[in-house]
C-alpha positions in Angstrom: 0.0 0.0 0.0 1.3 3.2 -0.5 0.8 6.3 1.5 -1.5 8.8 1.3 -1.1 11.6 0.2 -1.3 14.7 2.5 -2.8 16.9 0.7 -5.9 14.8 0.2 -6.2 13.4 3.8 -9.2 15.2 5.7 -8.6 18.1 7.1 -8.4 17.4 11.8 -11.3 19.2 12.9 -9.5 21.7 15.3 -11.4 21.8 18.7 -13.8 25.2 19.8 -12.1 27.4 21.4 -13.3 28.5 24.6 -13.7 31.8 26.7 -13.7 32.4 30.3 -16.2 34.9 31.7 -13.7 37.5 31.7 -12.9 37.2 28.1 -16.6 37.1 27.3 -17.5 40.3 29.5 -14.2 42.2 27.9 -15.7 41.2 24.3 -19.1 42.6 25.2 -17.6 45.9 27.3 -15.1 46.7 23.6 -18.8 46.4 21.8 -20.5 48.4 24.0 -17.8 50.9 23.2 -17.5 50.5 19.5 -21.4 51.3 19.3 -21.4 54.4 21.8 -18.4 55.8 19.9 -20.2 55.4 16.3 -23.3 57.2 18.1 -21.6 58.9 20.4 -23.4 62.6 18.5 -26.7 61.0 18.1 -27.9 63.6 21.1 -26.4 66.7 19.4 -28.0 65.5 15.9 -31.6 65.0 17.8 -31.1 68.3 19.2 -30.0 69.8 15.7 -32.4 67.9 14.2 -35.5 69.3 16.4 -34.1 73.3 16.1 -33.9 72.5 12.0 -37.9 71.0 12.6 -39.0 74.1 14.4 -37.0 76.4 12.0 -39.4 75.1 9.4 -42.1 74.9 11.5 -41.9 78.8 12.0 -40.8 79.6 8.5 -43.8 77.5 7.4 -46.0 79.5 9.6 -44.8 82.9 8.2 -45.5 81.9 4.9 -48.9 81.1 5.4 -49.3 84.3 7.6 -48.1 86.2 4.9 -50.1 83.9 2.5 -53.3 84.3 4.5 -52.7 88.5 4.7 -52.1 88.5 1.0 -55.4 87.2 0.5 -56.9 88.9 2.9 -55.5 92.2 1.3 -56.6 91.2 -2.0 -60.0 90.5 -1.3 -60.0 93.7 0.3 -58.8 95.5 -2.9 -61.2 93.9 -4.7 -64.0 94.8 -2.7 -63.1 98.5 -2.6 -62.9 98.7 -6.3 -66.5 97.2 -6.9 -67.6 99.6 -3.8 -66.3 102.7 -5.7 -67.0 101.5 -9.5 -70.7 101.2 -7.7 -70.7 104.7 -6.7 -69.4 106.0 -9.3 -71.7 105.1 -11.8 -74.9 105.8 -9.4 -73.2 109.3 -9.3 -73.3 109.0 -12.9 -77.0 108.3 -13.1 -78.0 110.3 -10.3 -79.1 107.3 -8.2 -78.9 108.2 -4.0 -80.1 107.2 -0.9 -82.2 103.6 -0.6 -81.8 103.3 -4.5 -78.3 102.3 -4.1 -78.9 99.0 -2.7 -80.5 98.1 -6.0 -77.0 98.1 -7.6 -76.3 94.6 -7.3 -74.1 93.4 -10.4 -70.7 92.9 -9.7 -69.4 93.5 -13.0 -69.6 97.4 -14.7 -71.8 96.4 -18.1 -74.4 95.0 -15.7 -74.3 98.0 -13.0 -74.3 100.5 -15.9 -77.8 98.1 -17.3 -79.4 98.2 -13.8 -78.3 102.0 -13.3 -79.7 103.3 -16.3 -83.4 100.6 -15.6 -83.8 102.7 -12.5 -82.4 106.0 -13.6 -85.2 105.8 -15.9 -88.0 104.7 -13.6 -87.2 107.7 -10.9 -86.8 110.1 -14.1 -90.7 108.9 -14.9 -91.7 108.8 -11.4 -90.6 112.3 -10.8 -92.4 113.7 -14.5 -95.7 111.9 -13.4 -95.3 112.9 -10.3 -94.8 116.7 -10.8 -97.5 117.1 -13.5 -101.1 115.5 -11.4 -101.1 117.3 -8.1 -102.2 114.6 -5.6 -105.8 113.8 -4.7 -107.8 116.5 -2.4 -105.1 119.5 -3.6 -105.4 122.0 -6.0 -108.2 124.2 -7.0 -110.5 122.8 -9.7 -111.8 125.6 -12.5 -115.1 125.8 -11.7 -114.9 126.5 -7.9 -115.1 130.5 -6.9 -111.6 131.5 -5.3 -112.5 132.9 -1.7 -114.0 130.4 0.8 -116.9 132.6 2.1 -120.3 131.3 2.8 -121.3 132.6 -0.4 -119.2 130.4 -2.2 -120.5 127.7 -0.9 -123.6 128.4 -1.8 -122.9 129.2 -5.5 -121.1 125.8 -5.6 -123.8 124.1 -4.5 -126.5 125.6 -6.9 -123.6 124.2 -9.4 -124.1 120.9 -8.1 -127.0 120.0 -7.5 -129.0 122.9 -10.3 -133.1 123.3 -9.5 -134.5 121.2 -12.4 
């Protein structure tokens, strides 16, 4: 028989090495430093971290402040204009007092319709209403001009004639 060759004999299992209690706890205590070390900052970047969050937080806020104030000052505009292009065309049309609240269009074609529709009805209000003189008033042709006793009795000879 010839012998084997050393390079193909099995390899000798080599036996598990063991640790005493002081090894083990020296092991763990190197660990425990390794990891503190790596976050040894992780305090300082939570504090960092939290002043970057309310940095935002506040810079957020202002922006919608000033978002919320720029709206506000729009809208603010806008009403104004529609306020004084209202008055300006019932100044135009001679329209005051309780007749403004009939302007109600928000756009200028539709107040300059609605201005003219009542510039119009107050124009023939005031004609019919300066040419009849109102029930009871004024002095009709036929009646004598004093208000003695006399008159009365011509007026009622008028009115009521012996037939």
């Amino acid at each position: 028989m010839t012998q084997p060759d050393p390079a193909q004999q099995p390899p000798v299992p080599t036996p598990p090495k063991t640790f005493t209690q002081d090894e083990v706890n020296a092991f763990l205590a190197e660990d425990r430093r390794k990891v503190q070390a790596r976050y040894a900052d992780y305090d300082d970047l939570k504090t960092k971290a939290s002043k970057l969050d309310e940095i935002e937080r506040n810079n957020l806020s202002e922006v919608e402040r000033l978002r919320a104030e720029s709206e506000r000052i729009a809208n603010d505009l806008a009403t104004e204009r529609a306020t004084r292009l209202r008055l300006e065309i019932a100044s135009a049309h001679e329209i005051t007092g309780d007749d403004l609240v009939l302007l109600t269009a928000t756009d200028e074609e539709t107040l300059r319709a609605q201005a003219a529709r009542i510039q119009a009805k107050n124009t023939a209000a005031a004609t019919a209403a300066g040419s009849a003189p109102l029930p009871g008033q004024g002095t009709p042709a036929t009646a004598p001009t004093t208000g003695s006793v006399a008159a009365g009795e011509d007026l009622y000879r008028q009115l009521h004639p012996k037939t």
